[in-house]
mmJSON file of the N, C-alpha and C atoms, coordinates in Angstrom:
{"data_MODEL":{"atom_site":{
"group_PDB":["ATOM","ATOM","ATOM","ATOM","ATOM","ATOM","ATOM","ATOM","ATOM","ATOM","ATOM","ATOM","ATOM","ATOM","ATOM","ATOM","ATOM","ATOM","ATOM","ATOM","ATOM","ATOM","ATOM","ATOM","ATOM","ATOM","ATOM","ATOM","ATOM","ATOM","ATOM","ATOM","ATOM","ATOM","ATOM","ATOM","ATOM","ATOM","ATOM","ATOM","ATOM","ATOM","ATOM","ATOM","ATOM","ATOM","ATOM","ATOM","ATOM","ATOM","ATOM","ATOM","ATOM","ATOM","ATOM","ATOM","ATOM","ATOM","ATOM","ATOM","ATOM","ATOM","ATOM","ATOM","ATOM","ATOM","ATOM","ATOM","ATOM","ATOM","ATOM","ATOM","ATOM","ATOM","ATOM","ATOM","ATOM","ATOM","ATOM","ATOM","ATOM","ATOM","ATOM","ATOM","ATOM","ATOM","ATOM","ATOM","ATOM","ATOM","ATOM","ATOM","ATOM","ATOM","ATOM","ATOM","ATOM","ATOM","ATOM","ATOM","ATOM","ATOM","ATOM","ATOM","ATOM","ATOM","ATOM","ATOM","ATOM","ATOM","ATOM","ATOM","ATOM","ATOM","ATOM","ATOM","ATOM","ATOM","ATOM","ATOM","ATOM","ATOM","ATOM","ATOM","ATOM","ATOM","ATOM","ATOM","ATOM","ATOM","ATOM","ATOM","ATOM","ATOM","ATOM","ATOM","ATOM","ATOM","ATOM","ATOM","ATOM","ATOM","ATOM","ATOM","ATOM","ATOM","ATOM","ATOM","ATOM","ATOM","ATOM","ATOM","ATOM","ATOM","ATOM","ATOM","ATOM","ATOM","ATOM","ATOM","ATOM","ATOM","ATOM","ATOM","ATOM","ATOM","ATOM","ATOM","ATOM","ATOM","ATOM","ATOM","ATOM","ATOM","ATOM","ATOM","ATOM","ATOM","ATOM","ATOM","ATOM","ATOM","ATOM","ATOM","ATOM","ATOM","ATOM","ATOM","ATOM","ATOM","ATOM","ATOM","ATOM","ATOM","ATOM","ATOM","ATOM","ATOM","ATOM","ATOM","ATOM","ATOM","ATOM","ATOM","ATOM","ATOM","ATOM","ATOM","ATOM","ATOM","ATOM","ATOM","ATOM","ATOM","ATOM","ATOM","ATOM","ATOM","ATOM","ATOM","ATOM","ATOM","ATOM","ATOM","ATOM","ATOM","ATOM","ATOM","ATOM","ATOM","ATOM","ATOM","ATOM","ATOM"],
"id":[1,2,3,4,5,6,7,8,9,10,11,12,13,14,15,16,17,18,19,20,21,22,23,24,25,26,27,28,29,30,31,32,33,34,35,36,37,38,39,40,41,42,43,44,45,46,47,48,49,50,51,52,53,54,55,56,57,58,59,60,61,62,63,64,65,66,67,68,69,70,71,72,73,74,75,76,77,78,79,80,81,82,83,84,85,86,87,88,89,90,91,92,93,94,95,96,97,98,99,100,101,102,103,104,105,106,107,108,109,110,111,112,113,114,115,116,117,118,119,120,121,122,123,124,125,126,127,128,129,130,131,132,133,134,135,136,137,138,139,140,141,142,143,144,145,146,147,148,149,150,151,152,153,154,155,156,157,158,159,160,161,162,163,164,165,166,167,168,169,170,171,172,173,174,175,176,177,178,179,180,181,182,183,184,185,186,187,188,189,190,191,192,193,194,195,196,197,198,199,200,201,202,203,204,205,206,207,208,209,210,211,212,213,214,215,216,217,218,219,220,221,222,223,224,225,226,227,228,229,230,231,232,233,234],
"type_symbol":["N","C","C","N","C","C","N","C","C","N","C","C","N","C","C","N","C","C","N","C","C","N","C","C","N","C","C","N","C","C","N","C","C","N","C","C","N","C","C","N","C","C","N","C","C","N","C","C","N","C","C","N","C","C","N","C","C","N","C","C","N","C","C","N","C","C","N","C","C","N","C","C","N","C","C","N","C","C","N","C","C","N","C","C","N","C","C","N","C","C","N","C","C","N","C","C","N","C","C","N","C","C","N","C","C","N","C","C","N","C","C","N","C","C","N","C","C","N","C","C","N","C","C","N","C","C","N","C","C","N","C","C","N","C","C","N","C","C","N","C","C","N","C","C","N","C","C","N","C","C","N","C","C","N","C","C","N","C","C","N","C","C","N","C","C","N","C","C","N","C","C","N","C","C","N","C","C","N","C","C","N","C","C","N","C","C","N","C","C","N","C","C","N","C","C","N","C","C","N","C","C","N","C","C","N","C","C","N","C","C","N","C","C","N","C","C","N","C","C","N","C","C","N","C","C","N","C","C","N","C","C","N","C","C"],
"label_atom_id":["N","CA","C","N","CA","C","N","CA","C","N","CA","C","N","CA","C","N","CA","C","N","CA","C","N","CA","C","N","CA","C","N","CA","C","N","CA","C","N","CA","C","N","CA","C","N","CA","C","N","CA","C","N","CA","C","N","CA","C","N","CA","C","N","CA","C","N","CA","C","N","CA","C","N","CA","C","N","CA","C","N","CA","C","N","CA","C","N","CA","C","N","CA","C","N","CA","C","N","CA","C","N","CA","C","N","CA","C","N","CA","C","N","CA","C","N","CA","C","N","CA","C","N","CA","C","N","CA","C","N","CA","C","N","CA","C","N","CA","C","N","CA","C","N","CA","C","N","CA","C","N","CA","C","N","CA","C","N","CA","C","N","CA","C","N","CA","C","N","CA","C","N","CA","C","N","CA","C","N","CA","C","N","CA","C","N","CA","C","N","CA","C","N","CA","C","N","CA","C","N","CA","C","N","CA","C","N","CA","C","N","CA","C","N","CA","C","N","CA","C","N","CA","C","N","CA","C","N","CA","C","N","CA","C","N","CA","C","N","CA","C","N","CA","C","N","CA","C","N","CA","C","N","CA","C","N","CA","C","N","CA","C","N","CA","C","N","CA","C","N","CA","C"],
"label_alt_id":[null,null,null,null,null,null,null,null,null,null,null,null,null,null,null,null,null,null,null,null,null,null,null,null,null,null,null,null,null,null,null,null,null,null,null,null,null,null,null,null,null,null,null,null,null,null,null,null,null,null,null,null,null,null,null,null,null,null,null,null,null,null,null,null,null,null,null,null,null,null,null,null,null,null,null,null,null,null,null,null,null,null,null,null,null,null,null,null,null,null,null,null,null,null,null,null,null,null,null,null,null,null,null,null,null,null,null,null,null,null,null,null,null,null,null,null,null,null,null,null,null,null,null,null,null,null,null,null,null,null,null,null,null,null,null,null,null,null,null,null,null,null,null,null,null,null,null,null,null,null,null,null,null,null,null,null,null,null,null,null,null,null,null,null,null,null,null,null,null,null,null,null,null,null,null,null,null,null,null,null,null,null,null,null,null,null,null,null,null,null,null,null,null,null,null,null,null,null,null,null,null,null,null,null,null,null,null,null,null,null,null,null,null,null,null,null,null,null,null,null,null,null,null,null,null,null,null,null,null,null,null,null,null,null],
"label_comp_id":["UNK","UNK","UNK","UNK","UNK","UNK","UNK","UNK","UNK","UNK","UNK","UNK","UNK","UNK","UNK","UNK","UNK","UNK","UNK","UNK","UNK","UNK","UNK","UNK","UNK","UNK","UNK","UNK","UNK","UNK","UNK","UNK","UNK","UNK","UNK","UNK","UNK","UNK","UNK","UNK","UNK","UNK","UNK","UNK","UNK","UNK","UNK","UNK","UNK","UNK","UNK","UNK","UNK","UNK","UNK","UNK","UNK","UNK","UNK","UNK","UNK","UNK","UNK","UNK","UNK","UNK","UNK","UNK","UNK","UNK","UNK","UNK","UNK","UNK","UNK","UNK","UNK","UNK","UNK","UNK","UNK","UNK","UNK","UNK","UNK","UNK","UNK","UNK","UNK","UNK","UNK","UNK","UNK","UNK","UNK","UNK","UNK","UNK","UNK","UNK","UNK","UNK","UNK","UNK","UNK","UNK","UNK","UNK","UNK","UNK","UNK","UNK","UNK","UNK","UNK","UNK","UNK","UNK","UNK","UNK","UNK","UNK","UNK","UNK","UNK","UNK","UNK","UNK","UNK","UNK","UNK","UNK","UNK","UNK","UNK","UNK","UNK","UNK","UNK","UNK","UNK","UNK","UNK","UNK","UNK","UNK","UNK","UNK","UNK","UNK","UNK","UNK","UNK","UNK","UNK","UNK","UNK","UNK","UNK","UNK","UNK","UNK","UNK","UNK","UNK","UNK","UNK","UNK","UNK","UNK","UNK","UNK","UNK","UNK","UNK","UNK","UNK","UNK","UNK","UNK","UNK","UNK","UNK","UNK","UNK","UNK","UNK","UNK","UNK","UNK","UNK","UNK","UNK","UNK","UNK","UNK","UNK","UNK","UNK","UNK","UNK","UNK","UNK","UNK","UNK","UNK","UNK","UNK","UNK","UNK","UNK","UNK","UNK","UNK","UNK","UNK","UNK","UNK","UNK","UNK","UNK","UNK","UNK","UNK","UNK","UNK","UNK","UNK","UNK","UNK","UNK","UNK","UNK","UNK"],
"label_asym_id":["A","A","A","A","A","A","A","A","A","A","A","A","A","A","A","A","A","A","A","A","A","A","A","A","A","A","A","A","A","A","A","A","A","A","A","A","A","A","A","A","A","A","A","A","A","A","A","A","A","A","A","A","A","A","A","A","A","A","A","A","A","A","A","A","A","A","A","A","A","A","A","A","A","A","A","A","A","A","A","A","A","A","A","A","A","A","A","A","A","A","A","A","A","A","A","A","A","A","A","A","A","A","A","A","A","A","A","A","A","A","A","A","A","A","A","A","A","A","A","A","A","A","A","A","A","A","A","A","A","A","A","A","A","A","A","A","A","A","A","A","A","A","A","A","A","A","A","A","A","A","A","A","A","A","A","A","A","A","A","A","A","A","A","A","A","A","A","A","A","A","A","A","A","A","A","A","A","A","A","A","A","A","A","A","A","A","A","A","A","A","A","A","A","A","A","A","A","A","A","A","A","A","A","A","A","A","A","A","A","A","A","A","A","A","A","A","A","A","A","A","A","A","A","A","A","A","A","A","A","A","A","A","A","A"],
"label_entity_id":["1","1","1","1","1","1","1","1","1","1","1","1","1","1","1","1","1","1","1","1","1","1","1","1","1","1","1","1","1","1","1","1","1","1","1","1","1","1","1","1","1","1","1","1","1","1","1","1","1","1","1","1","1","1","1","1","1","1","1","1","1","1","1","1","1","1","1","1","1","1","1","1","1","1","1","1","1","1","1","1","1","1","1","1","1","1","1","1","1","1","1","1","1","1","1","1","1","1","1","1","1","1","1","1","1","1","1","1","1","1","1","1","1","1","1","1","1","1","1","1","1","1","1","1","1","1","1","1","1","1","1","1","1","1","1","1","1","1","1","1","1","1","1","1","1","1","1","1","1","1","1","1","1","1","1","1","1","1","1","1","1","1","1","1","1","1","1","1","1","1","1","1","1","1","1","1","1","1","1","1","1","1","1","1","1","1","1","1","1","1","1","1","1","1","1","1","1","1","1","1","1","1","1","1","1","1","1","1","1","1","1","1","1","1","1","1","1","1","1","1","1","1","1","1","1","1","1","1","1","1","1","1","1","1"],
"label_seq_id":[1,1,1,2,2,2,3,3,3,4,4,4,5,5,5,6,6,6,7,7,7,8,8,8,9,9,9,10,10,10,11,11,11,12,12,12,13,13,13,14,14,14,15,15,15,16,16,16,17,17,17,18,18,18,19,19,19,20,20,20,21,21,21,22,22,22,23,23,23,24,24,24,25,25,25,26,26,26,27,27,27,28,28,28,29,29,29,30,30,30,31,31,31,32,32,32,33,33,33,34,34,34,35,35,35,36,36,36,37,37,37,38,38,38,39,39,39,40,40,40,41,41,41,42,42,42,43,43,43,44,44,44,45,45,45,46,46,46,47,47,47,48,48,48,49,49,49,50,50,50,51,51,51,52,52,52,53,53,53,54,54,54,55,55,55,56,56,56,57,57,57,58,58,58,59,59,59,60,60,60,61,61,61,62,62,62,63,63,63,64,64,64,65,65,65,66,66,66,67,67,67,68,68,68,69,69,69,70,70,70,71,71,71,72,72,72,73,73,73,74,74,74,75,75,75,76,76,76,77,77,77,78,78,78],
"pdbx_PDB_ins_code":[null,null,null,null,null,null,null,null,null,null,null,null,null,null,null,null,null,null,null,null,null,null,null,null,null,null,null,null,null,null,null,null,null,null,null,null,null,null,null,null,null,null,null,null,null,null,null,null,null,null,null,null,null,null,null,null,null,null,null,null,null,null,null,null,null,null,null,null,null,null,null,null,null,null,null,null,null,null,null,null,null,null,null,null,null,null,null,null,null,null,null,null,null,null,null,null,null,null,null,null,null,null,null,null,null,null,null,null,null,null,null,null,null,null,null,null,null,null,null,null,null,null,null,null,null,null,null,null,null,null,null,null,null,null,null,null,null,null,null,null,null,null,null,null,null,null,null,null,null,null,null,null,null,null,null,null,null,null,null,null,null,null,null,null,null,null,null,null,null,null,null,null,null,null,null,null,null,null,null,null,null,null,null,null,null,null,null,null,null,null,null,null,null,null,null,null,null,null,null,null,null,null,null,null,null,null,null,null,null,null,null,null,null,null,null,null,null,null,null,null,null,null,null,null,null,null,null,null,null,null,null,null,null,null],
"Cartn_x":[155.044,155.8,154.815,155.17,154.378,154.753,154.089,154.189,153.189,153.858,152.897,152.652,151.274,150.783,151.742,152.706,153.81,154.818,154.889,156.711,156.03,154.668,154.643,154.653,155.525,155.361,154.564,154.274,153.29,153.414,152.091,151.803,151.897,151.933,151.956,150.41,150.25,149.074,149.077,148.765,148.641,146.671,146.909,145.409,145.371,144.557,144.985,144.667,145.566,145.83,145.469,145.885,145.213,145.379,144.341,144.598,144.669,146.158,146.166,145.897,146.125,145.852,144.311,144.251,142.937,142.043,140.598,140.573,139.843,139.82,139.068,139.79,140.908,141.966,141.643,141.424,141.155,139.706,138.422,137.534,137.532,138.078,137.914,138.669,139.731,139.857,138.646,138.227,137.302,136.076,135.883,134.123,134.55,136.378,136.664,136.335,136.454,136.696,137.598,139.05,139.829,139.913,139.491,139.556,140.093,140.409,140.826,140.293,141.724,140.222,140.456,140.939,140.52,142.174,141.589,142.554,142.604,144.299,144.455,145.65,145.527,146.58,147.218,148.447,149.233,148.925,148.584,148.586,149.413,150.114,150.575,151.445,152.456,152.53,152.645,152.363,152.452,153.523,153.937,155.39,156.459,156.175,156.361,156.761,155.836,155.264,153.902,153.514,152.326,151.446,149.965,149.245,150.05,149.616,149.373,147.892,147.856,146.453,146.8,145.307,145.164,144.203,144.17,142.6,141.96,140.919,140.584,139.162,138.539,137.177,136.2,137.506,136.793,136.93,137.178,137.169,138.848,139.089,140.615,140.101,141.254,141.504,142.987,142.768,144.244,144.518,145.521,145.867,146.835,147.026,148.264,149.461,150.66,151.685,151.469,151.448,150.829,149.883,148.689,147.845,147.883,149.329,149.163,150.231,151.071,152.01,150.548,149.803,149.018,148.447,148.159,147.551,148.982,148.096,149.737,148.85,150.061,149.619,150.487,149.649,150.147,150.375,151.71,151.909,151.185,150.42,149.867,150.822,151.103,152.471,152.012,153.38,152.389,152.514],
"Cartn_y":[-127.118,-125.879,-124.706,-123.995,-122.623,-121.408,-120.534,-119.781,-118.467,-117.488,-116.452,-116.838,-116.116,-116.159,-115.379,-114.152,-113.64,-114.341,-115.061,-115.544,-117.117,-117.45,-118.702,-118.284,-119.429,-119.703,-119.935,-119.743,-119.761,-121.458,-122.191,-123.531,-124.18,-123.474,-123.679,-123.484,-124.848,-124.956,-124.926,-124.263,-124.169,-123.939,-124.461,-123.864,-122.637,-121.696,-120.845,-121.033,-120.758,-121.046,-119.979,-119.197,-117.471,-116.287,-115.365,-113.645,-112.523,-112.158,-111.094,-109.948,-108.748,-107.749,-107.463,-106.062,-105.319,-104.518,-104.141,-103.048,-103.218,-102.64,-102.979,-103.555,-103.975,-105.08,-105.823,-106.382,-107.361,-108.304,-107.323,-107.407,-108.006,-106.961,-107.145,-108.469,-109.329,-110.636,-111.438,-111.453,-112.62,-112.808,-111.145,-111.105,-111.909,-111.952,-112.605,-114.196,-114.449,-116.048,-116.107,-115.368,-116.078,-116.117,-117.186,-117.671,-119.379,-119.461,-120.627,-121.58,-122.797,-124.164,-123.992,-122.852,-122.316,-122.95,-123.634,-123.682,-122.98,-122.577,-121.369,-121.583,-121.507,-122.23,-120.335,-120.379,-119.282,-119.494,-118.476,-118.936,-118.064,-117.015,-115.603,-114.835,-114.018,-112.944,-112.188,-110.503,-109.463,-109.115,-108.897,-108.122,-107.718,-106.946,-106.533,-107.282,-108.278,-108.938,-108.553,-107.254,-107.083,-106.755,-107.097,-108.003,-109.204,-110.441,-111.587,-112.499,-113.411,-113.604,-115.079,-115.381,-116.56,-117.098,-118.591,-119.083,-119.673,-119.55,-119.962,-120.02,-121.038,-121.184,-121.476,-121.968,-121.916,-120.334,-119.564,-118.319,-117.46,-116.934,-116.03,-114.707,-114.489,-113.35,-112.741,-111.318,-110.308,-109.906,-110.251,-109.856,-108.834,-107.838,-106.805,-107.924,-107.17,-107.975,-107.688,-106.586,-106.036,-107.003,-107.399,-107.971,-109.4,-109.887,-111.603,-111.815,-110.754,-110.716,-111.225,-110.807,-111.185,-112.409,-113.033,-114.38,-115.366,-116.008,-117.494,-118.637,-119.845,-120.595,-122.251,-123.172,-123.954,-124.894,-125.032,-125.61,-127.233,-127.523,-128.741,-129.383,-131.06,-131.529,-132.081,-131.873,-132.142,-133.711],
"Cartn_z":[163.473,163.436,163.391,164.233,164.197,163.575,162.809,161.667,162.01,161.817,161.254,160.011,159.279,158.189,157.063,157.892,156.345,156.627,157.749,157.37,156.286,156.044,155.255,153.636,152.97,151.628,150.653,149.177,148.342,148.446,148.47,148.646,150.127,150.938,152.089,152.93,153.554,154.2,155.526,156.497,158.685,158.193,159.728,160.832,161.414,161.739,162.296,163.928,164.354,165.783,166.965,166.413,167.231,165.897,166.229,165.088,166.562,166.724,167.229,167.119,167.885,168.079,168.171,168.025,168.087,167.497,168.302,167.182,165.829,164.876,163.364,162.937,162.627,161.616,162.537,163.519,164.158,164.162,164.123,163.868,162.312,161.338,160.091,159.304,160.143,159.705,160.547,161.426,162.202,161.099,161.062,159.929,158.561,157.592,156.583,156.76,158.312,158.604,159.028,159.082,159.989,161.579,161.856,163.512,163.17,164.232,164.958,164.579,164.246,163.556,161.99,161.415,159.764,159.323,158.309,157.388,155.988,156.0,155.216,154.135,152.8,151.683,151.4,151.24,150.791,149.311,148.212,146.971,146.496,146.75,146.024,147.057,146.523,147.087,146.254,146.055,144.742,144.592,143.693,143.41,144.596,145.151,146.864,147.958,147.467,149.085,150.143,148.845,150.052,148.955,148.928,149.812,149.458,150.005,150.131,149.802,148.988,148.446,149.715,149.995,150.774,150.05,150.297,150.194,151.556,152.002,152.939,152.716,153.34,153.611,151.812,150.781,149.87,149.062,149.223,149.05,148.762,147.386,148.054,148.474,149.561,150.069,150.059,150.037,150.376,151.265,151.795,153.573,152.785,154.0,154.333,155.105,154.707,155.203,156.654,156.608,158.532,159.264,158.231,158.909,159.112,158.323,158.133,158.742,160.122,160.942,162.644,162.177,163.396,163.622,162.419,162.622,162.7,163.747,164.148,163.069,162.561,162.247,162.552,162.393,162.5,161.141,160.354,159.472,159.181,158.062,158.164,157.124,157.614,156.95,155.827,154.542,153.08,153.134],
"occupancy":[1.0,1.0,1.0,1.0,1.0,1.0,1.0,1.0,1.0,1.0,1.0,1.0,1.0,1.0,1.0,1.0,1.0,1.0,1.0,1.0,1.0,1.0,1.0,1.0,1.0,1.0,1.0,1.0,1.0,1.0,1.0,1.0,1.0,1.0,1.0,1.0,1.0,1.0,1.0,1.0,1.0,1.0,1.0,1.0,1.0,1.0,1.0,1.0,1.0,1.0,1.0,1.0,1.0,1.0,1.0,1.0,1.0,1.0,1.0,1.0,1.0,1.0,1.0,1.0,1.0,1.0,1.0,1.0,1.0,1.0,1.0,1.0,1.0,1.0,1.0,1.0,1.0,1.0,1.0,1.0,1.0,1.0,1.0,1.0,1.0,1.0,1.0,1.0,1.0,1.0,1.0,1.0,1.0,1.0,1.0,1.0,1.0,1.0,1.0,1.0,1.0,1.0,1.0,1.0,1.0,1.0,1.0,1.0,1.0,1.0,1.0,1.0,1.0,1.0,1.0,1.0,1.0,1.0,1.0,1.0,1.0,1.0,1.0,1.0,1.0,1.0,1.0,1.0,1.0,1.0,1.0,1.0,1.0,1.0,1.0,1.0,1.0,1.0,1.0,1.0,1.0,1.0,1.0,1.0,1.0,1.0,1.0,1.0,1.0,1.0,1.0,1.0,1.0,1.0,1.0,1.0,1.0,1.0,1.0,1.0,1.0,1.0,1.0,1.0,1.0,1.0,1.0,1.0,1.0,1.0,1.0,1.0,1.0,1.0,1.0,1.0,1.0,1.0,1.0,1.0,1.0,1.0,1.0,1.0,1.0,1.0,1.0,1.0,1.0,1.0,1.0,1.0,1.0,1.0,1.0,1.0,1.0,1.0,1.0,1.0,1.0,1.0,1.0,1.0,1.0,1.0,1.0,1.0,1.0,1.0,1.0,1.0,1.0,1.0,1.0,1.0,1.0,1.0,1.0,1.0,1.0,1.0,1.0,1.0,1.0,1.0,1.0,1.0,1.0,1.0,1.0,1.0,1.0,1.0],
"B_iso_or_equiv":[0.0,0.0,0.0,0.0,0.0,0.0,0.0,0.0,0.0,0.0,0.0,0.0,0.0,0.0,0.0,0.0,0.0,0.0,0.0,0.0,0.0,0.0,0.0,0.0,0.0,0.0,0.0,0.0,0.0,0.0,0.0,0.0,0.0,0.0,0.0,0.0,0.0,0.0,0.0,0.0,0.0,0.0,0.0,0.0,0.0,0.0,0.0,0.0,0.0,0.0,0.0,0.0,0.0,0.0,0.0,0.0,0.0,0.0,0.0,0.0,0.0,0.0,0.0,0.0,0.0,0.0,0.0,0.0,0.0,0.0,0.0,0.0,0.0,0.0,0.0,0.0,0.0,0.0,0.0,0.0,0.0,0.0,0.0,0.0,0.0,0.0,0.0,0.0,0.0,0.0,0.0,0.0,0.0,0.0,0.0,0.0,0.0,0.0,0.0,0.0,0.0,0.0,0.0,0.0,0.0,0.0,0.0,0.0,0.0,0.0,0.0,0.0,0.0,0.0,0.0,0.0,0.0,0.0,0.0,0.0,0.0,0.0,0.0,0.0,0.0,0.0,0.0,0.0,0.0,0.0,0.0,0.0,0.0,0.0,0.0,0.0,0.0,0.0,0.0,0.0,0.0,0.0,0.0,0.0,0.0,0.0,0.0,0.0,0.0,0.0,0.0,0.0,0.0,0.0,0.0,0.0,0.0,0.0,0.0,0.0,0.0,0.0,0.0,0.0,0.0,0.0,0.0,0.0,0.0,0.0,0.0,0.0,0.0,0.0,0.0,0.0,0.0,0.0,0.0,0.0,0.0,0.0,0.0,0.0,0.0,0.0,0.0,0.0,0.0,0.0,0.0,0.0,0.0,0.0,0.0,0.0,0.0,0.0,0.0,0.0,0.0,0.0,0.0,0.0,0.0,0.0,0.0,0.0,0.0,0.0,0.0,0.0,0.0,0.0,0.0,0.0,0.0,0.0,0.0,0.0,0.0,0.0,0.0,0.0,0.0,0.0,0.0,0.0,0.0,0.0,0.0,0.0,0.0,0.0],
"pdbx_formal_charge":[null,null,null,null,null,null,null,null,null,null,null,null,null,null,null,null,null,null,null,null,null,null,null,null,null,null,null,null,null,null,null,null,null,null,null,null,null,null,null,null,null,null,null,null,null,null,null,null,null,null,null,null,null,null,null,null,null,null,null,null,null,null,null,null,null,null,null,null,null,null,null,null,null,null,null,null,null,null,null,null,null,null,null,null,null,null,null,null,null,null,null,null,null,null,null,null,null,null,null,null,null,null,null,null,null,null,null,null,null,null,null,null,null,null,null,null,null,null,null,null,null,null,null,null,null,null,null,null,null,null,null,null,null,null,null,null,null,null,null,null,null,null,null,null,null,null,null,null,null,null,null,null,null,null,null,null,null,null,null,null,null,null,null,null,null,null,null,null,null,null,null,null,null,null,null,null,null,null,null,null,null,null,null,null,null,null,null,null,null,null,null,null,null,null,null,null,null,null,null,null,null,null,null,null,null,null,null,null,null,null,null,null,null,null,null,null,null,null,null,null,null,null,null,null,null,null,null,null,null,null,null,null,null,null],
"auth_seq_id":[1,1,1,2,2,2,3,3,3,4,4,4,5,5,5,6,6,6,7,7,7,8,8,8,9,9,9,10,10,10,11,11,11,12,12,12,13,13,13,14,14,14,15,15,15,16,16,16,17,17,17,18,18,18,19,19,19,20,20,20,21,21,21,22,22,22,23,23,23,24,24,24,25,25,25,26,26,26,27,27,27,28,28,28,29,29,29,30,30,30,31,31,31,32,32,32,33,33,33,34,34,34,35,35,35,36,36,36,37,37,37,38,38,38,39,39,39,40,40,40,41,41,41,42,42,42,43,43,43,44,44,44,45,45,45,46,46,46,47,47,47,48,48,48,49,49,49,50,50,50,51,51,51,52,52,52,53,53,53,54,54,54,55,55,55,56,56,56,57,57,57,58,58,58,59,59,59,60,60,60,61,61,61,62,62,62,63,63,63,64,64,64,65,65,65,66,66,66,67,67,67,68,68,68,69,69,69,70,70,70,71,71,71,72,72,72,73,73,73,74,74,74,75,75,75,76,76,76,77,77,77,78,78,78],
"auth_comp_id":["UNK","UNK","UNK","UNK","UNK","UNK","UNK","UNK","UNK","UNK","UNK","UNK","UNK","UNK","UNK","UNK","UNK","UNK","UNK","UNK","UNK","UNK","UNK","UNK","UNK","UNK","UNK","UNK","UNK","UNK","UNK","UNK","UNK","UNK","UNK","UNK","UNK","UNK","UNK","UNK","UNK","UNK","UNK","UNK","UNK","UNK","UNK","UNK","UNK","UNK","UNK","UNK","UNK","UNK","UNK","UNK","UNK","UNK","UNK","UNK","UNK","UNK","UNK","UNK","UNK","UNK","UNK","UNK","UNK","UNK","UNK","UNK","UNK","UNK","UNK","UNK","UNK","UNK","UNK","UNK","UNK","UNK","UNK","UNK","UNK","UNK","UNK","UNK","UNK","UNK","UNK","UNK","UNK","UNK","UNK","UNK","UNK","UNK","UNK","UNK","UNK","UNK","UNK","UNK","UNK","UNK","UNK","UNK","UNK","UNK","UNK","UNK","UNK","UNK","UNK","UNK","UNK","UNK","UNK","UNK","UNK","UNK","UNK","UNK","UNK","UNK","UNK","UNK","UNK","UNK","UNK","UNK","UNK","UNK","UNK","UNK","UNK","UNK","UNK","UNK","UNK","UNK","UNK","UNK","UNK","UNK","UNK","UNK","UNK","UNK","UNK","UNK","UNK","UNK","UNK","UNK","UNK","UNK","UNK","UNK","UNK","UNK","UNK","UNK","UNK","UNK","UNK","UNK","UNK","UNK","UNK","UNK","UNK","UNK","UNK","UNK","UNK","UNK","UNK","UNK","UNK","UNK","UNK","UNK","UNK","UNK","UNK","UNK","UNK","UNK","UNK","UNK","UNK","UNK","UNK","UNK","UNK","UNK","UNK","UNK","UNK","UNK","UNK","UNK","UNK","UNK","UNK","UNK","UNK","UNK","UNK","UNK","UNK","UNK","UNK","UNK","UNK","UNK","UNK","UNK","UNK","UNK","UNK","UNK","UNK","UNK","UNK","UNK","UNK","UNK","UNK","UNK","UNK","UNK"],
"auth_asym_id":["A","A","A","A","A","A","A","A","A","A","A","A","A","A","A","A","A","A","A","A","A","A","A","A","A","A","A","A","A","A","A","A","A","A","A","A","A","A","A","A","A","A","A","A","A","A","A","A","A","A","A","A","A","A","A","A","A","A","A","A","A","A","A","A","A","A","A","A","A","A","A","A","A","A","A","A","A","A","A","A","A","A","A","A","A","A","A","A","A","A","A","A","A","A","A","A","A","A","A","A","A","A","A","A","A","A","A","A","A","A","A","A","A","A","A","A","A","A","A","A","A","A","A","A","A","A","A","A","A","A","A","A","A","A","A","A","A","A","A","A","A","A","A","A","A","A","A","A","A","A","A","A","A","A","A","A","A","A","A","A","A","A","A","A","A","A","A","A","A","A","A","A","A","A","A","A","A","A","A","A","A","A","A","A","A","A","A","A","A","A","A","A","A","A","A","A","A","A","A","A","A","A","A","A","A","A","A","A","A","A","A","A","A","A","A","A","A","A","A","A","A","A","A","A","A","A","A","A","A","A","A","A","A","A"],
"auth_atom_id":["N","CA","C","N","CA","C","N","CA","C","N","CA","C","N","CA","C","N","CA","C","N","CA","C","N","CA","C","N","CA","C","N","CA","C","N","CA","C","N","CA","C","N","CA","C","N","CA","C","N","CA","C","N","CA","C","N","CA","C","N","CA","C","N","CA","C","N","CA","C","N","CA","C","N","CA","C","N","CA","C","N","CA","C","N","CA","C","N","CA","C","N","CA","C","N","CA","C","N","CA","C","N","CA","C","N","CA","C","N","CA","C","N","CA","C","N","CA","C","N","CA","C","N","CA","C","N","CA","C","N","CA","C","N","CA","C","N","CA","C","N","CA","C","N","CA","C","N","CA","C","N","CA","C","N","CA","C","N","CA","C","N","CA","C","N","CA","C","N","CA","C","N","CA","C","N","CA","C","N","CA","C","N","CA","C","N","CA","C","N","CA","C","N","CA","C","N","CA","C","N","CA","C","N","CA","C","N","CA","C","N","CA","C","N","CA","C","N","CA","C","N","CA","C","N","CA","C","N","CA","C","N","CA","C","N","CA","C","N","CA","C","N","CA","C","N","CA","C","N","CA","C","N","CA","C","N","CA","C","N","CA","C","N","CA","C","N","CA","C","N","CA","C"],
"pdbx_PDB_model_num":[1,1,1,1,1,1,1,1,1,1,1,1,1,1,1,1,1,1,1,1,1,1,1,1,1,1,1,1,1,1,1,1,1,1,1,1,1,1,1,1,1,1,1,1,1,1,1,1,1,1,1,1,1,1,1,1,1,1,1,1,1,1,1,1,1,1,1,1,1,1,1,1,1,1,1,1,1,1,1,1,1,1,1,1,1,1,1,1,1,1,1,1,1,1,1,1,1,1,1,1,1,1,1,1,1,1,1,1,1,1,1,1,1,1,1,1,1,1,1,1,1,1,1,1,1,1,1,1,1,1,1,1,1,1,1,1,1,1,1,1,1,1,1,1,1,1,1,1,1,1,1,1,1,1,1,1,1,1,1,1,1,1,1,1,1,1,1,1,1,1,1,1,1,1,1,1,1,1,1,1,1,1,1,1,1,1,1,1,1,1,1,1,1,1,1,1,1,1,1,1,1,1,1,1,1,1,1,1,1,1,1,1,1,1,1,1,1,1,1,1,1,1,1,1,1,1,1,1,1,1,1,1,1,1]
}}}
């Protein structure tokens, strides 16, 4: 099943499959690590819904809900 990174759930694990768009938010997830191949665990969302904490690569990170509409993912089955 294929997923953007905000429509996924806290405990939810995909690959990332493509990071769209352009530009510096575009740039500025590739330089975090996310590309293609990356596996990425949902751990959080804030009060809101925005940011979004990820873990990936060993490491957490905070996506913008904006910015975790660009990366596709592919759900890995539990």
């Amino acid at each position: 099943m294929v997923k953007t990174l905000g429509q996924m759930r806290p405990g939810e694990i995909g690959t990332v499959l493509a990071v769209n768009g352009k530009g510096q938010v575009h740039r500025r997830l590739i330089d975090m690590g996310v590309v293609p191949g990356v596996s990425v665990e949902v751990k959080k969302f804030a009060p809101l819904g925005d940011p979004i904490e990820i873990k990936i690569r060993g490491y957490h990170l905070l996506v913008r809900k904006n910015e975790a509409e660009m990366i596709k993912l592919e759900l890995q089955n539990s």
